[in-house]
C-alpha positions in Angstrom: 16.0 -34.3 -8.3 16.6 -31.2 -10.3 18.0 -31.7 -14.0 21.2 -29.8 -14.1 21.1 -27.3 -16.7 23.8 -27.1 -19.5 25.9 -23.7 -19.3 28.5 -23.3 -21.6 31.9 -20.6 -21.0 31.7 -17.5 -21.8 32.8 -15.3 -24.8 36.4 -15.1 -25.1 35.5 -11.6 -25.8 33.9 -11.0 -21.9 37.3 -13.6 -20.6 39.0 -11.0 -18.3 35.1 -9.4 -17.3 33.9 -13.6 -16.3 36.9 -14.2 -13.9 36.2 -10.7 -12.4 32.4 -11.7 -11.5 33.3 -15.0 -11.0 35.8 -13.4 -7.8 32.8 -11.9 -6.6 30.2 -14.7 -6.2 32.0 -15.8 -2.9 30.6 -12.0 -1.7 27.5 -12.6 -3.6 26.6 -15.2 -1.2 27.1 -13.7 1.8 25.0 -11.1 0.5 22.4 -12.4 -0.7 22.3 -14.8 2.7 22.0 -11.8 5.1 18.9 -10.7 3.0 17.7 -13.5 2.9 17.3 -13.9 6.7 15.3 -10.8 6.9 11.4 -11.5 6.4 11.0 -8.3 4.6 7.0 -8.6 3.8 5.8 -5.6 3.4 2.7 -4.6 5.5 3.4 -7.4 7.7 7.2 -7.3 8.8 8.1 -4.2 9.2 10.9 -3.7 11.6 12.6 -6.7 9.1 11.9 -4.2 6.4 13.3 -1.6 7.9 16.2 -3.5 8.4 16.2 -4.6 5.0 15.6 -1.1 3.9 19.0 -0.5 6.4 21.2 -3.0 4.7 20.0 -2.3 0.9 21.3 1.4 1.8 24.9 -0.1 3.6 25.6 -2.3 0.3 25.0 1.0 -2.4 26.8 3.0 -0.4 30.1 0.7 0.3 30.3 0.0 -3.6 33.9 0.6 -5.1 32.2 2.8 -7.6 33.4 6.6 -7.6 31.0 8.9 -7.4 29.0 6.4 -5.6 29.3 6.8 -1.9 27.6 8.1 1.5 26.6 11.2 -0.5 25.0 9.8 -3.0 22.4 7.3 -1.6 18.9 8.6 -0.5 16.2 7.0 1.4 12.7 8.0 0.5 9.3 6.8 2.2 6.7 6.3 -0.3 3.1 7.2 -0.2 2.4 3.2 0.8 4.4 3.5 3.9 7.3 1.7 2.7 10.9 2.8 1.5 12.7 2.8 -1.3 16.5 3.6 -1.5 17.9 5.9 -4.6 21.4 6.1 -5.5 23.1 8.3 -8.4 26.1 9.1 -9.9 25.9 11.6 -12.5 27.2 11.1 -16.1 30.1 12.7 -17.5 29.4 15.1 -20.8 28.0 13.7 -23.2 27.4 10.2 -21.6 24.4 8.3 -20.8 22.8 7.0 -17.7 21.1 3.8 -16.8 19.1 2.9 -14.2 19.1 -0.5 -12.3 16.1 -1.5 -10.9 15.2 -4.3 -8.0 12.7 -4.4 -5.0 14.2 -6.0 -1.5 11.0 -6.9 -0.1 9.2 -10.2 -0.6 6.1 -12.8 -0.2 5.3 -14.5 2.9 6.9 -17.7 3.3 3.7 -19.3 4.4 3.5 -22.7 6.0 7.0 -23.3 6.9 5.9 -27.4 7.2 6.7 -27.0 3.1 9.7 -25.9 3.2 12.4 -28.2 3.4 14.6 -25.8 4.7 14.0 -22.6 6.6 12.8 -19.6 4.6 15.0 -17.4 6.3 17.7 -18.9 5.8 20.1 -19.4 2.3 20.7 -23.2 1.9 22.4 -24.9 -0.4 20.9 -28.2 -2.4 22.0 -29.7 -5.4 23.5 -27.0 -6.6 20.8 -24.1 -6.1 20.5 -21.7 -3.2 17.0 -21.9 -1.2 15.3 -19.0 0.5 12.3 -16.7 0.5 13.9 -13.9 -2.0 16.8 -16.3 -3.6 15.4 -15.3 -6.9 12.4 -12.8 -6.6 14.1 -10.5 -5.9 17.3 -10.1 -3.7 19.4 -12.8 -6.0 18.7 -10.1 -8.7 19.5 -7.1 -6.2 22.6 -8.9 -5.9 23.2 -9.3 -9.8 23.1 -5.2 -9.7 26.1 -5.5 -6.8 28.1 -8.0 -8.4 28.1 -6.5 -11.8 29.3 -3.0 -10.5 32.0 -4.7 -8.2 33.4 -7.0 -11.0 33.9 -3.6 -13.3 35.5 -1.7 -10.2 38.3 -4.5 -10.4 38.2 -5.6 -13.7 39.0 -1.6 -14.9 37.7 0.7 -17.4 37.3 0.1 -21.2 39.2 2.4 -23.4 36.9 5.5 -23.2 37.8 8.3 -21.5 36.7 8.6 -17.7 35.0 11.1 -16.4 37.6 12.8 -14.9 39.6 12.6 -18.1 42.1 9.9 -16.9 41.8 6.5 -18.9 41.0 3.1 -16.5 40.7 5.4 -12.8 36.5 5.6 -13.7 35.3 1.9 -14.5 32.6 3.2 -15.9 33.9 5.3 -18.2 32.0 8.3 -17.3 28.4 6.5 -17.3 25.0 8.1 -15.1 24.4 5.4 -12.7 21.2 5.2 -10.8 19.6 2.4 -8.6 16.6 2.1 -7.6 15.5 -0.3 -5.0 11.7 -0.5 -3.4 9.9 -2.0 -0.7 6.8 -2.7 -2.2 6.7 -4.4 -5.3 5.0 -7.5 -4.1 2.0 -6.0 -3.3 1.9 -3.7 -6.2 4.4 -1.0 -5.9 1.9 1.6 -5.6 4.2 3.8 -3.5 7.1 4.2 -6.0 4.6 4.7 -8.9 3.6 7.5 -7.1 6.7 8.6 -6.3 7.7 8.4 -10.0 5.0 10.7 -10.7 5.5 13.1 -8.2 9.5 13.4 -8.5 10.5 11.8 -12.2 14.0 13.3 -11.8 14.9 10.6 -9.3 14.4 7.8 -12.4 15.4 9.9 -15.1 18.1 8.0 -17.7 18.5 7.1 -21.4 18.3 3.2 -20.8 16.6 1.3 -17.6 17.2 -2.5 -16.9 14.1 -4.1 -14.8 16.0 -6.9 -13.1 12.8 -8.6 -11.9 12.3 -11.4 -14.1 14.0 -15.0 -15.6 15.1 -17.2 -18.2 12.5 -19.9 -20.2 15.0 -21.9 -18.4 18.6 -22.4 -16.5 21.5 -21.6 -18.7 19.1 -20.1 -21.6 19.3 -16.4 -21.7 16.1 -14.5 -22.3 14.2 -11.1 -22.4 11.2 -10.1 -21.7 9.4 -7.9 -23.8 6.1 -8.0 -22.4 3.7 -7.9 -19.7 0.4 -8.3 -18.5 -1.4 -5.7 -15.8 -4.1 -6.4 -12.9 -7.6 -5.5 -12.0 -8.9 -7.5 -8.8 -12.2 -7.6 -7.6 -13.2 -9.5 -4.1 -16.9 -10.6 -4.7 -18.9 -10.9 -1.8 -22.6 -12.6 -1.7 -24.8 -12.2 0.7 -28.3 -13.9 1.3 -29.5 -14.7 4.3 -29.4 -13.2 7.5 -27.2 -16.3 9.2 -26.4 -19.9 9.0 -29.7 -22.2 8.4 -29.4 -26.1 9.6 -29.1 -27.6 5.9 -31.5 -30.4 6.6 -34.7 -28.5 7.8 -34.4 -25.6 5.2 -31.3 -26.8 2.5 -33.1 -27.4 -1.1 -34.7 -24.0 -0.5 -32.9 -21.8 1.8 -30.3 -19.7 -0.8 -27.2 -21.1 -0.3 -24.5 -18.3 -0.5 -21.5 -19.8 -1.3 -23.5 -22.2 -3.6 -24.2 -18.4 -5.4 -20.7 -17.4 -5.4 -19.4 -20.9 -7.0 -21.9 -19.9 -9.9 -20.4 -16.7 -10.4 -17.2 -17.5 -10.4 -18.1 -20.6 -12.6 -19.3 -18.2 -15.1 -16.0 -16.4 -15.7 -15.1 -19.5 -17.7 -16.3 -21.2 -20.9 -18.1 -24.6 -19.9 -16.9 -26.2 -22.7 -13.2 -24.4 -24.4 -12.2 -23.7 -20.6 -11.1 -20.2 -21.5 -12.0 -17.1 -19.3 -14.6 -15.0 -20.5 -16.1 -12.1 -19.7 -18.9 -9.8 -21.1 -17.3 -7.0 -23.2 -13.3 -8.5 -23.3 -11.5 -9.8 -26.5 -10.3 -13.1 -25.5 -9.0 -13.7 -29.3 -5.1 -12.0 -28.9 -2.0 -13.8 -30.3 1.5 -13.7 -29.1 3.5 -12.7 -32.3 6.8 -14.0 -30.6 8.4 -16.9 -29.4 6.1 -20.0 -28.5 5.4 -21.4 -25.3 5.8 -25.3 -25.9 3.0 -27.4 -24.4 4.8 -29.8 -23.0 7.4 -27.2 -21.4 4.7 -25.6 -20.1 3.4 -28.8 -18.3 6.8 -29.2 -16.7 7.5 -25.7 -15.7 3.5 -25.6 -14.4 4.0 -29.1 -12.6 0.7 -30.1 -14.7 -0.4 -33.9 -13.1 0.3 -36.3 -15.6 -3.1 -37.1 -17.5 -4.6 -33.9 -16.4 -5.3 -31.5 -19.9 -4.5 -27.8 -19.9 -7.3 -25.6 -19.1 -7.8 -23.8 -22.3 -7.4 -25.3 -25.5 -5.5 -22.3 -27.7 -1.7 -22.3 -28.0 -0.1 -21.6 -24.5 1.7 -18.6 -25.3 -1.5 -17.1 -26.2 -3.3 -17.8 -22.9 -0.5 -16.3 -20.7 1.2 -13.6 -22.2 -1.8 -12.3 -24.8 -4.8 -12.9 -23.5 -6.9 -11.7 -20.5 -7.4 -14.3 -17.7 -9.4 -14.5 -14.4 -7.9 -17.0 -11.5 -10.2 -17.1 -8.3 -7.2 -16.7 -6.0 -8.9 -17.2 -2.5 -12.5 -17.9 -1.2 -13.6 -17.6 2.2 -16.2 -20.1 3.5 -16.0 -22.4 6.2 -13.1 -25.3 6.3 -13.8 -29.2 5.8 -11.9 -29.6 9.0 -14.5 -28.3 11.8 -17.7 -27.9 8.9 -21.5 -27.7 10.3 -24.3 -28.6 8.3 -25.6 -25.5 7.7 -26.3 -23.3 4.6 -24.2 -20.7 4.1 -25.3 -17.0 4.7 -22.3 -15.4 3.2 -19.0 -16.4 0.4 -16.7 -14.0 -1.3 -14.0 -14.5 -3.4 -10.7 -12.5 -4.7 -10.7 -12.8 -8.4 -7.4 -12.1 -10.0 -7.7 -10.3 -14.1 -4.8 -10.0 -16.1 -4.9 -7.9 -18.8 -2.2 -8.5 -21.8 -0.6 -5.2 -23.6 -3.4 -3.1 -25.3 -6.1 -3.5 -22.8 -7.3 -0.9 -20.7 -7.4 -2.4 -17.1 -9.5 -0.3 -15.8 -12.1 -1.0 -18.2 -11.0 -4.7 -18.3 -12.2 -4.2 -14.1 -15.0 -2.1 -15.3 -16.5 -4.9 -17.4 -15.6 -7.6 -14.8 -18.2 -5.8 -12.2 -20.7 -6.0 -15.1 -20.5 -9.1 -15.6 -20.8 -10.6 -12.0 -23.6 -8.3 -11.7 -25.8 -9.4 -14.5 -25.1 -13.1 -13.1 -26.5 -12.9 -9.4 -28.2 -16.7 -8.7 -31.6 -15.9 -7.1 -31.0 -12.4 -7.1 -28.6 -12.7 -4.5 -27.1 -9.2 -2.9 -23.5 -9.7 -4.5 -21.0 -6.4 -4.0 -18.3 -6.0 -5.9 -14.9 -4.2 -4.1 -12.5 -3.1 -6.9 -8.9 -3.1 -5.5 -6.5 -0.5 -8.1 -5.5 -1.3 -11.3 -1.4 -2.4 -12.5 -1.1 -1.5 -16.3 0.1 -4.1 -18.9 3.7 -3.5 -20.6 5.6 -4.0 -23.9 9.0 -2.7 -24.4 9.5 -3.6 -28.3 7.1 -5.0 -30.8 7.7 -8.7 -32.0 10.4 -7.9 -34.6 11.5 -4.8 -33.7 14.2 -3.4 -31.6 16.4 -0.6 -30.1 19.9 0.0 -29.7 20.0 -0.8 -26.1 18.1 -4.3 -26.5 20.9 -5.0 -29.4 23.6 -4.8 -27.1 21.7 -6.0 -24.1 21.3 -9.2 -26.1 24.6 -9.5 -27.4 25.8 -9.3 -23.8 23.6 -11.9 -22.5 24.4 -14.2 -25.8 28.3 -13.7 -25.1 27.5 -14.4 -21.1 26.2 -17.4 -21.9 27.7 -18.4 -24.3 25.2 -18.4 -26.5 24.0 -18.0 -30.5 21.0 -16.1 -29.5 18.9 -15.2 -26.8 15.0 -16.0 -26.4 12.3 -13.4 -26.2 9.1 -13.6 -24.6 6.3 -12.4 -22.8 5.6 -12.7 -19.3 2.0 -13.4 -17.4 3.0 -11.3 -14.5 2.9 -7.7 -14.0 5.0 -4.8 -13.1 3.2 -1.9 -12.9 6.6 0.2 -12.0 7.3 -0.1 -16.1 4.5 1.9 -16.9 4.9 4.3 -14.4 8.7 5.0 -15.8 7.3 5.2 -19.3 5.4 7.8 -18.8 7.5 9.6 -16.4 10.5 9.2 -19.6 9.1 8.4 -22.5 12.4 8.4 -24.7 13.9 5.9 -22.1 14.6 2.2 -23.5 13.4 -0.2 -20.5 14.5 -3.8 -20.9 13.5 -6.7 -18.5 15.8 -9.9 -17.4 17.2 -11.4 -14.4 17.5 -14.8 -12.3 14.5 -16.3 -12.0 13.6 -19.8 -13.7 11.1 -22.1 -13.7 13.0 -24.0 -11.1 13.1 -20.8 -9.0 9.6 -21.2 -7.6 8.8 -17.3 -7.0 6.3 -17.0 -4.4 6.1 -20.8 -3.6 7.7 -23.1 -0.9 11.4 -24.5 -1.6 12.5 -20.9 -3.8 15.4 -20.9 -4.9 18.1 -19.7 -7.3 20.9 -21.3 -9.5 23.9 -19.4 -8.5 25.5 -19.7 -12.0 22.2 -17.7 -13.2 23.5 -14.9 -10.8 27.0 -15.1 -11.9 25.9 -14.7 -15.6 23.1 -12.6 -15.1 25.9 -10.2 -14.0 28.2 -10.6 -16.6 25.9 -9.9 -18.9 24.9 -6.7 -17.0 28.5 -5.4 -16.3 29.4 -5.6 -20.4 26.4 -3.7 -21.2 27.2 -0.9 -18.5 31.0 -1.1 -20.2 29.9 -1.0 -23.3 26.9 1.4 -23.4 27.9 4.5 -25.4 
């Protein structure tokens, strides 16, 4: 059973703002329950992500937001085949804009056997809402439609709006633009590109990544950091087909024998830690620590079994570089022959923490494998492209917009302060839209816990997350100055 999570009320301050997003989570539901019954996997679903694509475009447009209507909303296919939808509302003089961000497609569900409920549909358990895309990411798309409807009845603050009238623009005059892609989970390639070849379509002052999580339920968080990618698949080759392992094993070069060799190599033999020629493995997270023992209960680490590195946690995951052999392809135990294997390969997954170059990172990957070839063993290397690490403020340093970003998620949650830390995963996106706006301010949050399960069987979100995950995000859009 799930432990329930502590959440305390809200700020008096944010009183009248909570009840107006708490009247919308009824809504919030039903949205997030119709996308939730579309299988939007990229590259493999597409009429369900074009229908996704559909519905993302219905909810932007029917928001209660003026200036923000039929007009406004564009679709735009991407150089990756998928779609992303762009909605703006200009800022008044002298005002600012911010840009929400979220991505409406998701992973395959896999074996449905290991779900307990359907995928594809948004069910209710002890308290959390299950479904491929609860938390990653249409329970955080939903934060962005929540937030905006709860200020459209809640009212304006007390600046001028932007047609001069006090409380007819809840916004006060604020640049609005979302942003909402179709294929973040297998890199977002197509709206990088897109961000490079038409920057005006994500230009603003302050951007809020909604693609991320708390340390836990009911704890609000930033992150300030991430790490990039640089796969490789290796593939080994040796003979020129299967030999019976009896009349020529012991001598005949066993190719997947070779590949379990290489890939052994990318790790120390003793200290567990990845390494590989040419890469600094010594970085140090200079924030927030990752407790061990939080770590084992967030990983679901066996009891008895150590941690596969022996260096402080937060420095493995969020500072370090680190390879995970993520799939092998060799012949099942179910059906196996006893022959020696003519062919193996392997996808190896390398993230790269802030500072490092991935595509050298990739670059001295290949090197590596190649200098370690078992019987010199024909071993090709297929490089797939490159996600870029990310930091939005140094450890100890801040801007103006992650001030009152965390002031709004303290006062959300009722909180004294809010944690910072870095995050393993990558979103290349962020690098993409610092280049494209350099002055911008790009903050990361969102829904997603420990609990959540991204990308596994049985995800899910806590609803309360959503609801506060909101708040947070409508005082800071009422509030920006």
């Amino acid at each position: 059973m799930l432990d329930s999570p502590t959440f305390t009320d809200p700020h008096p301050e944010l009183a009248s703002l909570a009840a107006a997003v708490a009247a919308q989570m009824d809504r919030a539901r039903t949205d997030l329950a119709n996308l939730v019954a579309l299988p939007s996997v990229h590259d493999a679903e597409p009429q369900a992500c074009a229908e996704a694509c559909e519905r993302v475009r219905e909810l932007l447009t029917e928001l209660p937001v003026p200036g923000l209507g039929p007009e406004s909303v564009e679709v735009v296919e991407t150089s990756d085949g998928s779609s992303a939808v762009f909605a703006h509302r200009p800022a008044a003089p002298g005002r600012p804009t911010v840009l929400l961000y979220s991505h409406y497609d998701v992973q395959p569900s896999g074996d449905p056997a290991e779900w307990t409920s359907s995928p594809w549909e948004l069910t209710e358990r002890e308290g959390r809402w299950y479904g491929r895309g609860a938390a990653d990411c249409k329970g955080n798309l939903v934060v962005h439609l929540t937030a905006l409807r709860a200020l459209a009845t809640a009212g304006a603050g007390n600046a001028g709006s932007a047609n001069g009238d006090a409380g007819q623009d809840p916004l006060n005059g604020l640049g609005i633009r979302l942003v909402v892609e179709g294929s973040e989970e297998t890199g977002g390639g197509g709206l990088d590109d897109l961000v490079a070849a038409r920057p005006e379509l994500v230009e603003a002052d302050a951007i809020l990544i909604v693609d991320s999580g708390n340390v836990a339920a009911g704890t609000p968080t930033l992150t300030t950091s991430l790490r990039g990618i640089a796969n490789v698949v290796v593939v080994v080759d040796t003979m020129e087909a299967g030999v019976h392992s009896g009349q020529f094993g012991g001598a005949a070069p066993d190719a997947l024998a070779a590949l379990v060799a290489i890939l052994a190599s990318l790790r120390d033999p003793t200290t567990g830690a990845t390494t590989i020629d040419g890469l600094d493995f010594t970085g140090e997270w200079d924030g927030q620590e990752y407790p061990v023992e939080t770590f084992r209960a967030d990983a679901g680490v066996l009891d008895g079994v150590e941690l596969s590195a022996a260096a402080p946690v937060a420095d493995l995951v969020w500072s370090r570089p680190t390879a995970t052999v993520l799939g092998i392809d060799c012949p099942p135990v179910e059906g196996a022959i006893a022959a020696v294997q003519p062919r193996a390969r392997a996808l190896v997954n390398l993230r790269v923490p802030p500072g490092m170059d991935p595509a050298r990172a990739q670059r001295a990957l290949v090197e590596h494998i190649d200098q370690r070839r078992p019987w010199n063993a024909r071993v090709t290397v297929e490089t797939e492209a490159v996600g870029h690490p990310f930091r939005s403020v140094a450890a100890g340093e801040t801007d103006p917009v992650h001030e009152l970003l965390s002031q709004c998620l303290a006062q959300a949650y009722g909180a004294d302060e809010v944690a910072e830390i870095g995050s393993g995963g990558s979103i290349p996106l962020c690098t993409a839209l610092q280049r494209a706006h350099p002055s911008a301010s790009i903050a990361l949050f969102g829904v997603e816990d420990p609990a959540a399960a991204i990308h596994s069987p049985d995800e899910s979100v806590d609803p309360r997350e959503i609801e506060r995950i909101a708040l947070a995000e409508a005082a800071f859009l009422q509030r920006y100055r």
